[in-house]
RODO-2510 file (C-alpha; in nm, 4 decimals, decimal comma):
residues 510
     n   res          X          Y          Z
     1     x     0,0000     0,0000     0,0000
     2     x     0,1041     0,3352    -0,0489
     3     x     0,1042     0,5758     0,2198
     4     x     0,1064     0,9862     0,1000
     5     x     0,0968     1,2879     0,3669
     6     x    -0,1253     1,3655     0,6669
     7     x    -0,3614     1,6047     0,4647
     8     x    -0,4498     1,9386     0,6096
     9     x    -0,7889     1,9188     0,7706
    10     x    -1,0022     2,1625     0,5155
    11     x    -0,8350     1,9695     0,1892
    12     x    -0,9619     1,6166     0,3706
    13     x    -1,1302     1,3896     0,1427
    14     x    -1,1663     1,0776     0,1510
    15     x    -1,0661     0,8739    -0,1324
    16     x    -1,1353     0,5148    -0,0506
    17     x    -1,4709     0,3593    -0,0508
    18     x    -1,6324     0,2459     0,2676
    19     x    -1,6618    -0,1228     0,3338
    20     x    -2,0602    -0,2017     0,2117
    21     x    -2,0860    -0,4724     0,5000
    22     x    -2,0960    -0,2088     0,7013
    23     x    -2,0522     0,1494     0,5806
    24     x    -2,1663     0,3378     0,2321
    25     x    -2,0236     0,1856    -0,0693
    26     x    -1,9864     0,5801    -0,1636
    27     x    -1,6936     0,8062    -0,0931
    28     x    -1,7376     0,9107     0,2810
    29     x    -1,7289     1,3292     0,2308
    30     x    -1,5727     1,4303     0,5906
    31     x    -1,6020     1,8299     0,5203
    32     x    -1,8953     1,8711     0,7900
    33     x    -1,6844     1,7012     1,0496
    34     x    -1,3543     1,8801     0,9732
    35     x    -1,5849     2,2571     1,0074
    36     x    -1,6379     2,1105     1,3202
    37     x    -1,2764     1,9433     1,4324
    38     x    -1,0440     2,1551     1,6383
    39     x    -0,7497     2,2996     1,5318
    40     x    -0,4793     2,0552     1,6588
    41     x    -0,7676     1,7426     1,5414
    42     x    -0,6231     1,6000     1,2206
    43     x    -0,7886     1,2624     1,0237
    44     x    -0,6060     1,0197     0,8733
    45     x    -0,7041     0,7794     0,5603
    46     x    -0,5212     0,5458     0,3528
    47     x    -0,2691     0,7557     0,1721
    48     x    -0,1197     0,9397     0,4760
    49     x     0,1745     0,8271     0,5555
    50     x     0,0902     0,8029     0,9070
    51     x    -0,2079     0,5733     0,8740
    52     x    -0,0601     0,2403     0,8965
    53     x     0,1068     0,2884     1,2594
    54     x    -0,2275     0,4546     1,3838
    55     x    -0,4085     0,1819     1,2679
    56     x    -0,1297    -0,1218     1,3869
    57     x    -0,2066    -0,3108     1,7177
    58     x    -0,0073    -0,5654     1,8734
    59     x    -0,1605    -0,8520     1,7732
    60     x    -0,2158    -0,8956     1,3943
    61     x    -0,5141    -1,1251     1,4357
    62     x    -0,8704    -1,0379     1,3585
    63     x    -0,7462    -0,6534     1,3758
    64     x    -1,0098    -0,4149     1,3393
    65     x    -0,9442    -0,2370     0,9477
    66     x    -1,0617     0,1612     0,9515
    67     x    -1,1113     0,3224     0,6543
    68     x    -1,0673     0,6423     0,7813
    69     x    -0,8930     0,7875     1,1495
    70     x    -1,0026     1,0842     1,3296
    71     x    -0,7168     1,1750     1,5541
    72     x    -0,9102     1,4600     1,8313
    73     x    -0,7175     1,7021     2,0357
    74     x    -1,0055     1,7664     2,2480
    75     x    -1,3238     1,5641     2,3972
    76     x    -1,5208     1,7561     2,1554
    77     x    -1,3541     1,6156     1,9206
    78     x    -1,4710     1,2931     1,9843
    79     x    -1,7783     1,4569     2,0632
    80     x    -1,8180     1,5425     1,7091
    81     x    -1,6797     1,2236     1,5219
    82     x    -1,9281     0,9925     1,7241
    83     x    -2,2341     1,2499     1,6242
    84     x    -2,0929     1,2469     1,2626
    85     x    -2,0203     0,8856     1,2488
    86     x    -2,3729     0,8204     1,3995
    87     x    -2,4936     1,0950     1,1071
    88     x    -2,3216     0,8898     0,8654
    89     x    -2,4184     0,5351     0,9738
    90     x    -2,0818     0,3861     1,0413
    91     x    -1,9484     0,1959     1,2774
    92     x    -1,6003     0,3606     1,4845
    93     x    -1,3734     0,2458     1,7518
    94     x    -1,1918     0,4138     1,9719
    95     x    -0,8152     0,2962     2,0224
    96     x    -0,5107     0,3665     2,2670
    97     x    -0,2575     0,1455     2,3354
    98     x    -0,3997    -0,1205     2,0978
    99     x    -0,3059    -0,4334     2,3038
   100     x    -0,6524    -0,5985     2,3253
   101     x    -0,6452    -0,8809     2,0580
   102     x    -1,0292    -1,0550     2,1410
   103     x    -1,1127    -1,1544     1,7944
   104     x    -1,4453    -0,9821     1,8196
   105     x    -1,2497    -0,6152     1,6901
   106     x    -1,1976    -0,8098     1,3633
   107     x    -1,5831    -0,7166     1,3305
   108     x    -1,4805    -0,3461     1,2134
   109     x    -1,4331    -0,3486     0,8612
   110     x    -1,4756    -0,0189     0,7317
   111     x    -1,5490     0,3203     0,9210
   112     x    -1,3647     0,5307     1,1601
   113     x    -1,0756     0,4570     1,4055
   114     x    -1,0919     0,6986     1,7186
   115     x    -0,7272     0,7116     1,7878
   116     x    -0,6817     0,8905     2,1011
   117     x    -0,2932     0,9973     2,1285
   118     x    -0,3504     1,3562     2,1635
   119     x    -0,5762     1,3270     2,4613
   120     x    -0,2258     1,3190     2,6765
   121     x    -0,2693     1,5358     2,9699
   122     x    -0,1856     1,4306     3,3393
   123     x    -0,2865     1,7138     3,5885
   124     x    -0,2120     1,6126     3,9433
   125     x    -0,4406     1,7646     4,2218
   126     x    -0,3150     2,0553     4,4462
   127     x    -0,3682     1,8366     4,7589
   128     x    -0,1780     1,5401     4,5891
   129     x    -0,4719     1,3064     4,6844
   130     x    -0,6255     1,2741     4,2844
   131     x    -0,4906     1,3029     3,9035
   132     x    -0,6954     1,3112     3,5900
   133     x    -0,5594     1,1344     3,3336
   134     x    -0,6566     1,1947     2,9713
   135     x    -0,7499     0,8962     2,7632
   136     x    -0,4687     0,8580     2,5498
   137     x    -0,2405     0,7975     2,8136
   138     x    -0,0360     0,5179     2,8477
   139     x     0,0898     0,3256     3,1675
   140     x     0,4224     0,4458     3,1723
   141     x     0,3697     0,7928     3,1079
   142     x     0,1374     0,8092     3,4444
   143     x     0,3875     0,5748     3,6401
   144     x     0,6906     0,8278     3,5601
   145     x     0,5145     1,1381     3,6120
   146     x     0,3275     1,0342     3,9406
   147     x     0,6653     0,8740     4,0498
   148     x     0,8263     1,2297     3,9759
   149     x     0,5811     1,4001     4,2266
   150     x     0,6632     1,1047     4,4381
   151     x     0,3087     0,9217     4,3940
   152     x     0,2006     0,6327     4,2464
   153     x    -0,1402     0,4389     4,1901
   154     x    -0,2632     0,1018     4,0555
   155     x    -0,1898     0,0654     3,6227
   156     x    -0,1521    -0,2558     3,4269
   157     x     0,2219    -0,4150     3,4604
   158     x     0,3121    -0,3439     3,0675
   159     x     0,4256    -0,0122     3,0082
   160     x     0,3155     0,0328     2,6686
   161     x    -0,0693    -0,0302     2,7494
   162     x    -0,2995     0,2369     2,8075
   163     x    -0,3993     0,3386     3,1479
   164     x    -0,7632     0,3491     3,0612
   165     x    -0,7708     0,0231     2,8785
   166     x    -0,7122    -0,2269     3,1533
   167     x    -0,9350    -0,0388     3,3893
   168     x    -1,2427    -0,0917     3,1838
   169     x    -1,2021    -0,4651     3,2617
   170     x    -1,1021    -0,4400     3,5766
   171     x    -0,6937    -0,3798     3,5874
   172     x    -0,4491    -0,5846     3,7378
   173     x    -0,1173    -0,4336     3,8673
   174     x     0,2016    -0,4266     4,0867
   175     x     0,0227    -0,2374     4,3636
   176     x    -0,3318    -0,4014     4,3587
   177     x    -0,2520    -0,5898     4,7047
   178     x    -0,2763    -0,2330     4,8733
   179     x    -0,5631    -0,0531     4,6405
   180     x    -0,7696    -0,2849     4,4441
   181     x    -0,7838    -0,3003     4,0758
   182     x    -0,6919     0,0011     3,8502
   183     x    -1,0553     0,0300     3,8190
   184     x    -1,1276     0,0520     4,2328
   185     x    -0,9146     0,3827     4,1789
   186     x    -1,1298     0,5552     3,9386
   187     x    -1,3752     0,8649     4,1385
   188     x    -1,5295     1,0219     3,7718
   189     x    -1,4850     0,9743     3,4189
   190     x    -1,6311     1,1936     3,1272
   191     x    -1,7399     0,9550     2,8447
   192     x    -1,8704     1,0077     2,5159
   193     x    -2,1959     0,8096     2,5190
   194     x    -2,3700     0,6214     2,2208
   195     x    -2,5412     0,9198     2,1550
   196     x    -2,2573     1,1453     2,1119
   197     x    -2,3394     1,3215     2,4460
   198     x    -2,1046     1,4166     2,6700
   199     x    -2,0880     1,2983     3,0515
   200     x    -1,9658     1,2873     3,3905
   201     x    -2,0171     0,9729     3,5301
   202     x    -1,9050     0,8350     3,9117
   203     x    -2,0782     0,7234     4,1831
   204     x    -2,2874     1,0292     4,3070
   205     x    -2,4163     1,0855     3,9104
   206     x    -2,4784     0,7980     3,8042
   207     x    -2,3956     0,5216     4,0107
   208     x    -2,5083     0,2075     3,7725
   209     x    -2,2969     0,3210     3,4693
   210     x    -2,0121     0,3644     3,7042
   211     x    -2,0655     0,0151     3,8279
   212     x    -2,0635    -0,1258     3,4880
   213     x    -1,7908     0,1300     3,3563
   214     x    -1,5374    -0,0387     3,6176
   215     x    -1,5682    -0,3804     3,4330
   216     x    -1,7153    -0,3662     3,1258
   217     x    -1,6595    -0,0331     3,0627
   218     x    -1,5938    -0,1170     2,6764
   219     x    -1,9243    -0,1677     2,5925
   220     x    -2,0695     0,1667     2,7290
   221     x    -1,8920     0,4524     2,5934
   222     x    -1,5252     0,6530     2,5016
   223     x    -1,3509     0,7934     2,8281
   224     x    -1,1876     1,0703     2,7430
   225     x    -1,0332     1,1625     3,1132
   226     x    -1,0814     0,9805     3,4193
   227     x    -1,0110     1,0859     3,7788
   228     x    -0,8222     0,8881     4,0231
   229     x    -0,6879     0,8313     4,3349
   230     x    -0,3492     0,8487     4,3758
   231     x    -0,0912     0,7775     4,7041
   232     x     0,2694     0,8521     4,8593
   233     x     0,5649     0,6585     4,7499
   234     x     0,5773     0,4440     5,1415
   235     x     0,8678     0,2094     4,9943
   236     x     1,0404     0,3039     4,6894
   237     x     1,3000    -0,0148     4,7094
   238     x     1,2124    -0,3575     4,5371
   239     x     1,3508    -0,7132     4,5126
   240     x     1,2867    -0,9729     4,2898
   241     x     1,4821    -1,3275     4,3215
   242     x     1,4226    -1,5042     3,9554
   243     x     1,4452    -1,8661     3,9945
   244     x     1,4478    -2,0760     3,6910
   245     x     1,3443    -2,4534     3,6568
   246     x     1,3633    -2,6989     3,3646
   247     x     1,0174    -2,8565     3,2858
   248     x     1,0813    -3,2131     3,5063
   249     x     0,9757    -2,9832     3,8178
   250     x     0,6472    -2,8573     3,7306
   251     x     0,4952    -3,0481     3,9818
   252     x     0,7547    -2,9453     4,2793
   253     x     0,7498    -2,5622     4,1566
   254     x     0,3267    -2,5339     4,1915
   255     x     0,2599    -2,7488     4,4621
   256     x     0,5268    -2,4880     4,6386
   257     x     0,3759    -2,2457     4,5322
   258     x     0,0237    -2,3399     4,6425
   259     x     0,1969    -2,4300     5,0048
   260     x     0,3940    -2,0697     5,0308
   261     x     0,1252    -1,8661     4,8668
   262     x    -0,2289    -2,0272     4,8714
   263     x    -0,2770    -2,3025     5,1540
   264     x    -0,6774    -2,4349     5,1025
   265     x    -0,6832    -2,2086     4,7982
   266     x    -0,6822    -1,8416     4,9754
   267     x    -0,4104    -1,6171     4,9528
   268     x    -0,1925    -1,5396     5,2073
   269     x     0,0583    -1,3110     4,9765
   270     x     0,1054    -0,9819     5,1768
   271     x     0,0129    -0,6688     5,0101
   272     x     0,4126    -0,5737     4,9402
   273     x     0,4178    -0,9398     4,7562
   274     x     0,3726    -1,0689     4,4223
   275     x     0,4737    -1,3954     4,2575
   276     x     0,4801    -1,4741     3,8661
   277     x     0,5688    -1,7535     3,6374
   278     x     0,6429    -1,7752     3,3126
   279     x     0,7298    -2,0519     3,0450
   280     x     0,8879    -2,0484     2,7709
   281     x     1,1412    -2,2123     2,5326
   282     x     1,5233    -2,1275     2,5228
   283     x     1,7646    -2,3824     2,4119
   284     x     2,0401    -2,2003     2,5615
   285     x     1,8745    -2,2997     2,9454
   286     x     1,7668    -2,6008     2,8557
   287     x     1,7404    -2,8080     2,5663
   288     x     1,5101    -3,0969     2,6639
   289     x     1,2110    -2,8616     2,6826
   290     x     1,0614    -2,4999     2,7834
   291     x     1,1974    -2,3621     3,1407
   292     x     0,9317    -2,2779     3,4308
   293     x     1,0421    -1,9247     3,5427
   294     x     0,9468    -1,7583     3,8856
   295     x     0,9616    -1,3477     3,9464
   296     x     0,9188    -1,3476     4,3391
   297     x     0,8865    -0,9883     4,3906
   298     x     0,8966    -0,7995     4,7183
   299     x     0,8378    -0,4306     4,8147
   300     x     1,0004    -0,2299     5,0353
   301     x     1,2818    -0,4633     5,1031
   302     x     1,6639    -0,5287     4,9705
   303     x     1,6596    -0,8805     4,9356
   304     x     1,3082    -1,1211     4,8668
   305     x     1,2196    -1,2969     5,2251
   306     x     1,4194    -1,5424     5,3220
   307     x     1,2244    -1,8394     5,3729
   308     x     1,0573    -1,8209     5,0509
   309     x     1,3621    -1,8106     4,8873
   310     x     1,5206    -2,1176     5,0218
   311     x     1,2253    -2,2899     5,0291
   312     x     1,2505    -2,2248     4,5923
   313     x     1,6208    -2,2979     4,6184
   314     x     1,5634    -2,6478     4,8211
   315     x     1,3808    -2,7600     4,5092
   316     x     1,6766    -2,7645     4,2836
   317     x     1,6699    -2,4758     4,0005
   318     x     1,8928    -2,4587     3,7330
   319     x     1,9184    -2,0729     3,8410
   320     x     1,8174    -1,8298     4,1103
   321     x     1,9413    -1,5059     4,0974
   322     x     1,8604    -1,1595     4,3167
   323     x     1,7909    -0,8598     4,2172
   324     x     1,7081    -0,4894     4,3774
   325     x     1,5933    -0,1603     4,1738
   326     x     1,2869     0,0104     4,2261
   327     x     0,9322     0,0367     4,1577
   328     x     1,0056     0,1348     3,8031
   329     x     1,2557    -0,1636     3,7275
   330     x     0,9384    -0,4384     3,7888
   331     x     0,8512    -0,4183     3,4027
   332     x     1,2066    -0,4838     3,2769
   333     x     1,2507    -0,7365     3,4782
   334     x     0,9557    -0,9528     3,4049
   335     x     1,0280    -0,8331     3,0065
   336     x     0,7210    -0,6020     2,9604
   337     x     0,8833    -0,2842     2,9465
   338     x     0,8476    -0,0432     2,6581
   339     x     1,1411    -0,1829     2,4887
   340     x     1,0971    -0,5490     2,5123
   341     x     0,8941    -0,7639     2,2355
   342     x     0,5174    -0,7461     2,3802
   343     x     0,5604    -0,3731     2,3021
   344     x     0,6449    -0,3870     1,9317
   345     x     0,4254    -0,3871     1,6861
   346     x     0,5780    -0,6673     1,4166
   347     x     0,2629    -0,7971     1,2086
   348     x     0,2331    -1,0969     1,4874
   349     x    -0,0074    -1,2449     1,6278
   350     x    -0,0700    -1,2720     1,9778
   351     x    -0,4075    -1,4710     2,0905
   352     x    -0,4316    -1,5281     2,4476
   353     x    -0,6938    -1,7681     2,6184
   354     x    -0,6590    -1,6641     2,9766
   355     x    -0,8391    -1,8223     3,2910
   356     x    -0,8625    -1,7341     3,6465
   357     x    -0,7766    -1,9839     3,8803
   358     x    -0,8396    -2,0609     4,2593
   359     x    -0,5195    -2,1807     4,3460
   360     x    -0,2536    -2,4212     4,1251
   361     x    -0,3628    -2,8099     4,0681
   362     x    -0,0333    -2,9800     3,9826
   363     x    -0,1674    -3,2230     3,8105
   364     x    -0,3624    -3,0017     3,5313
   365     x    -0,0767    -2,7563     3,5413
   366     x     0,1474    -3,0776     3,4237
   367     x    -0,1251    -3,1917     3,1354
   368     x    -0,0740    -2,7937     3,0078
   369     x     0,2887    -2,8202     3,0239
   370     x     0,3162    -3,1226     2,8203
   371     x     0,0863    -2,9673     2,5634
   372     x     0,2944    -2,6258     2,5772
   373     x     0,6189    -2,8814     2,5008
   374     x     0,4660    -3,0380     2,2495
   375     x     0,3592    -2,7117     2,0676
   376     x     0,6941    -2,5025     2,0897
   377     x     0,9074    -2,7998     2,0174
   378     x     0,7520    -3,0102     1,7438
   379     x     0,6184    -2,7576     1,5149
   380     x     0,9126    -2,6286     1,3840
   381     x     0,9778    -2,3014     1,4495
   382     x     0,5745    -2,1845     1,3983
   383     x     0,4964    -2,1381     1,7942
   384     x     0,8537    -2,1289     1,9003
   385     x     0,8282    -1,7774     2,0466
   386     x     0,5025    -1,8328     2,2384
   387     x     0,4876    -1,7908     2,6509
   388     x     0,2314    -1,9825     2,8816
   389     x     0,2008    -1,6634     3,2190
   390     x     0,0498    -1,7199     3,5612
   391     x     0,0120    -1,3269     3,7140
   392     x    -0,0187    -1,4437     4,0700
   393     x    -0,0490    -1,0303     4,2597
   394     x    -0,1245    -0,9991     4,6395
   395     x    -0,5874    -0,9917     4,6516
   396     x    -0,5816    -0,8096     4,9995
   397     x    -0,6868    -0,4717     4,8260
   398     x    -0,9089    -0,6773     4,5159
   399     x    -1,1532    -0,8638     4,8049
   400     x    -1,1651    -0,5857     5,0096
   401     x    -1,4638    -0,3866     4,8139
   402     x    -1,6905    -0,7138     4,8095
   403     x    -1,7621    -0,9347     4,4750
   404     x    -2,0854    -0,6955     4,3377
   405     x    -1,8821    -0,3713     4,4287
   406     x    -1,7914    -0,3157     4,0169
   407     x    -1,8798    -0,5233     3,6840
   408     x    -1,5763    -0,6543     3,7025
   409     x    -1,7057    -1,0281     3,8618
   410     x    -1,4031    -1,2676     4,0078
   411     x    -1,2414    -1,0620     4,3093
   412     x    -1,2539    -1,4509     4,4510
   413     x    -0,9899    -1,5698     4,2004
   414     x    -0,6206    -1,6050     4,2728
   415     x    -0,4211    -1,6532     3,9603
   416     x    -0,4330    -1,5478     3,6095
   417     x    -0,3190    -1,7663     3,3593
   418     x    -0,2891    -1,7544     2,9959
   419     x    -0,1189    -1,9539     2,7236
   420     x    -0,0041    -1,6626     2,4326
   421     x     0,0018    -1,8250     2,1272
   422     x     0,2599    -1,6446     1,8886
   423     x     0,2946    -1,6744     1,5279
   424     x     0,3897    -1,5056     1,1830
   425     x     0,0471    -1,5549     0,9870
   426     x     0,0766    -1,6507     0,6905
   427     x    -0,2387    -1,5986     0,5200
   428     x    -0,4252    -1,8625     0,5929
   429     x    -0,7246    -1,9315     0,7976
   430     x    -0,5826    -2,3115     0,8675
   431     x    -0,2629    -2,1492     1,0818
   432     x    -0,4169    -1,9395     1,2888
   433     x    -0,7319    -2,1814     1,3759
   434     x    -0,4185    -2,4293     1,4339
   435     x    -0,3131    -2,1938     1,7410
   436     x    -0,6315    -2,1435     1,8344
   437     x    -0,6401    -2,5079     1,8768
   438     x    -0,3191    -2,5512     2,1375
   439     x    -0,4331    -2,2273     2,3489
   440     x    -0,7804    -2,3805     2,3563
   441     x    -0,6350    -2,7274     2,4824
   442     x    -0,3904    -2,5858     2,7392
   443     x    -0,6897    -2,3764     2,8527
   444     x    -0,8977    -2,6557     2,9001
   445     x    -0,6567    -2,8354     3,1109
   446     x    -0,6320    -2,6112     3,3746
   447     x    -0,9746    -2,5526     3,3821
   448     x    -1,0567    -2,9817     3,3966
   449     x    -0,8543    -2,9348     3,6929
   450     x    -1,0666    -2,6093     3,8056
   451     x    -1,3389    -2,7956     3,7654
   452     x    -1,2835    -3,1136     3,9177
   453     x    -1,5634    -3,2494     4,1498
   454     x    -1,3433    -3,1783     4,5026
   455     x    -1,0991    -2,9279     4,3711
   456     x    -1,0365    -2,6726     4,5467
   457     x    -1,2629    -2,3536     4,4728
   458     x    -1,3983    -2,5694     4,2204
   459     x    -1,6270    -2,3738     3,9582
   460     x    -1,8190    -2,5153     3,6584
   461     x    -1,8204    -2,2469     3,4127
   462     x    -1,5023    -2,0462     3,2773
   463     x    -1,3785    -1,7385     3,4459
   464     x    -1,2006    -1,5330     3,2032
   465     x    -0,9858    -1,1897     3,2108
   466     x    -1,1974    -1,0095     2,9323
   467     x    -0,8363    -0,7950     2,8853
   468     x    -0,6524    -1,0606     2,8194
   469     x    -0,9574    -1,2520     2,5781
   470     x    -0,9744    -1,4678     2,2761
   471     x    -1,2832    -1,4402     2,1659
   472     x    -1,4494    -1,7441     2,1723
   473     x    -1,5643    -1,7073     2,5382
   474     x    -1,8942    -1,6557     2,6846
   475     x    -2,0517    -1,3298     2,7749
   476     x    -2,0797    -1,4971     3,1172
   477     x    -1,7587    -1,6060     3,1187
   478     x    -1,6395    -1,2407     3,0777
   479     x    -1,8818    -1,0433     3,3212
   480     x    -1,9653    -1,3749     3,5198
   481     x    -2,2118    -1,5972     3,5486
   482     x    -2,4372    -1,4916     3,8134
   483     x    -2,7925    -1,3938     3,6792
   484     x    -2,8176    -1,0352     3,8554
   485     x    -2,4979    -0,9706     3,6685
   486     x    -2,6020    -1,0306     3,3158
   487     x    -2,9746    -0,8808     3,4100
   488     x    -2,7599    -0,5424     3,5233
   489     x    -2,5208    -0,5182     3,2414
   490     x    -2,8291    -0,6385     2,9787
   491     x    -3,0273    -0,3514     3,0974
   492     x    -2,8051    -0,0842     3,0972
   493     x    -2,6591    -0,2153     2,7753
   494     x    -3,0186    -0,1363     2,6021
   495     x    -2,9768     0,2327     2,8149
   496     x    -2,7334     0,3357     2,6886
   497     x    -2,6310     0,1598     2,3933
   498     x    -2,9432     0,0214     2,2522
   499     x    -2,7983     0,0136     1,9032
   500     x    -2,4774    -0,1865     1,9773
   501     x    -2,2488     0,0508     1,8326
   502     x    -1,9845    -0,0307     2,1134
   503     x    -1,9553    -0,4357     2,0278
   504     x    -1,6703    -0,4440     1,9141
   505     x    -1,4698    -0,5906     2,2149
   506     x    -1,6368    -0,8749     2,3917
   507     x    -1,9363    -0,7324     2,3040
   508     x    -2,2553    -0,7154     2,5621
   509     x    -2,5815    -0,8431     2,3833
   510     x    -2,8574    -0,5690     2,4511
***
């Protein structure tokens, strides 16, 4: 394709037809919404040379394919291109950091990409207590300038994801163990309804949209600033020991882990303490298979507690090595900072089939291994690069509001896991439904194991991280599957979005 020149906004015009699934089959003419655009707003269509980055996400599967992206410099811009889409009768999406890969955006063909960049401001409170955070801001740029007034507050791990993206499904992070999800910080956020109207909406204004904002907040509307609370720096120092084991100790590593970490399945990880794994495939450690490797992180100290240590050590790792930094180091170290690989956009793709877990069942944990072996090391070099995660953060500050207190439904859960499938498409529909097929297997081990009759905080249906989704999951295994949950979210979805036009991640039937 060939890419021309950001055009200025009053020579706009559209040149490309619009997708006739969806949109007109005519030339979209754009001159009423530039007259109405402000002066820093600029749009974006196939021949800019810009368009192609603006348009990239992470994950190359089922990517959402704009004809046409508005790029606002003010919430009335976005005012104006969801009254002018609406005018027009085409479908838009609003994008940040582009890291959601559910397969469900794949359903935009055609229309208009909201890219929110611009909206960039982060405006601190005089009393230090609050910031609001425009909606194109991404997790890093709010860690660094909150650690800068010596503050902090709860955003998703990876620095190149947007703050606001995360919290709409809830938010996991670092500092959850102390405050709750990214989405238990949020006090107001102005969103650009359905309609195209404008609105404030927290707890005192509206306090059912603000429920279902903090959890589902995808299928209700654009934020375009939010307003959170925000805390002192208490302990600035961090640890992390990173012990590495070949695959023969899966079994030793997770029951462990379940002794140290979740005894009867609740978690008794202090607030300052978080505990990944990751696996993944490097000759170089060990040839026979993919390593299993731990990030025990601990705040607030200079070396990761003692016991826990040994007690990984005693086990026999091919590594275990200590670390100290601060709170800004925890992305490198776990390889999610803005340099490493899940920050690049490379044409990849990326599916992810996560699953919320109770505590660890050895057993089931094995059966996904073996599948994960089998994957990265007898298919050539197709799913070579792909990493199975468990996110295993401190719940004091998650339980503490109650299960209904937001949309977002499994404050009960312990771990996060999630097989990420990655891959160089090639074209064909038979590759990527073949990686579909190992992340759905692996998936279903752990949850057989879940959902054993006698398992520990056994559950029957699916509980998935709706960030972190494939696509192929339930409605009620996104929101959950108690009935005044779907009810709620059903009924507001027909309030506010009666027309659907915001189904276009993990979509909310109205």
């Amino acid at each position: 394709m060939r890419f021309g020149q950001i055009l200025p906004l009053a020579a706009f015009a559209v040149e490309s037809a619009v997708a006739a699934a969806v949109c007109k089959t005519s030339p979209l003419d754009t001159s009423s919404l530039v007259k109405k655009l402000s002066a820093g707003a600029y749009i974006l269509n196939s021949t800019s040379a810009a368009f192609a980055d603006a348009a990239a996400r992470w994950s190359s599967l089922d990517a959402p394919v704009p004809n046409l992206i508005v790029v606002p410099a003010t919430e009335q811009d976005v005012v104006q291109t969801v009254l002018f889409a609406n005018k027009q009768n085409v479908p838009f999406l609003a994008t940040n950091g582009a890291h959601g890969s559910v397969t469900s955006l794949g359903g935009l063909q055609g229309g208009i990409e909201i890219y929110l960049t611009q909206l960039s401001s982060i405006d601190i409170s005089a009393d230090g207590t609050t910031v609001t955070v425009a909606g194109g801001v991404h997790s890093k740029n709010l860690t660094d300038a909150l650690w800068a007034a010596n503050k902090q507050t709860v955003t998703g791990t990876c620095e190149c994801v947007s703050y606001l993206g995360p919290g709409l499904g809830g938010g996991h992070g670092w500092l959850q163990g102390h405050h709750g999800l990214v989405s238990d910080q949020f006090l107001s956020l102005n969103v650009v309804l359905a309609s195209g109207e404008l609105v404030t909406v927290s707890e005192t204004s509206n306090p059912d949209l603000f429920w279902s904002m903090r959890g589902a907040g995808h299928n209700f509307g654009i934020v375009t600033s939010v307003t959170s609370k925000i805390y002192d720096v208490e302990f600035p120092n961090y640890a992390i020991q990173t012990v590495t084991f070949s695959g023969d100790q899966v079994e030793a590593a997770y029951t462990l882990a379940n002794e140290l970490f979740l005894p009867g399945g609740v978690s008794t990880q202090p607030a300052t303490f978080s505990q990944w794994s990751y696996w993944f495939f490097e000759p170089e450690l060990d040839a026979s298979g993919p390593v299993l490797q731990f990030y025990l992180i601990e705040e607030g100290v200079d070396a990761v507690n003692a016991t826990v240590v040994d007690a990984f050590n005693a086990i026999s790792p091919l590594s275990s090595v200590p670390a100290t930094g601060t709170y800004l180091d925890l992305a490198a170290w776990t390889g999610i900072d803005i340099s490493a690989g899940p920050c690049q956009k490379i044409g990849n793709a990326y599916p992810r089939f996560p699953i919320y877990l109770t505590q660890y069942d050895p057993a089931a944990v094995r059966n996904a291994y073996t599948l994960f072996k089998e994957m990265t090391t007898a298919n050539g070099s197709l799913f070579t690069g792909s990493l199975f995660l468990f996110e295993g953060y401190s719940q004091e500050g998650v339980k503490a509001p109650g299960d209904d207190a937001t949309a977002f439904a499994y404050r009960a859960d312990n771990i996060l896991g999630a097989p990420m499938i990655a891959y160089t498409p090639d074209g064909t529909a038979a590759l990527d439904q073949t990686a579909a097929n190992w992340g759905t297997q692996m998936r279903n081990a752990l949850w057989a194991g879940a959902s054993a009759e006698g398992s520990v905080g056994s559950y029957a249906s699916l509980h998935s991280y709706v960030n972190y989704a494939f696509g192929d999951e339930t409605q009620d295994s996104w929101y959950g599957e108690d009935a005044w949950r779907q009810t709620k979210l059903t009924s507001l979805k027909k309030q506010y979005d009666p027309k659907g036009v915001f189904s276009f991640y993990a979509p909310i039937k109205a």
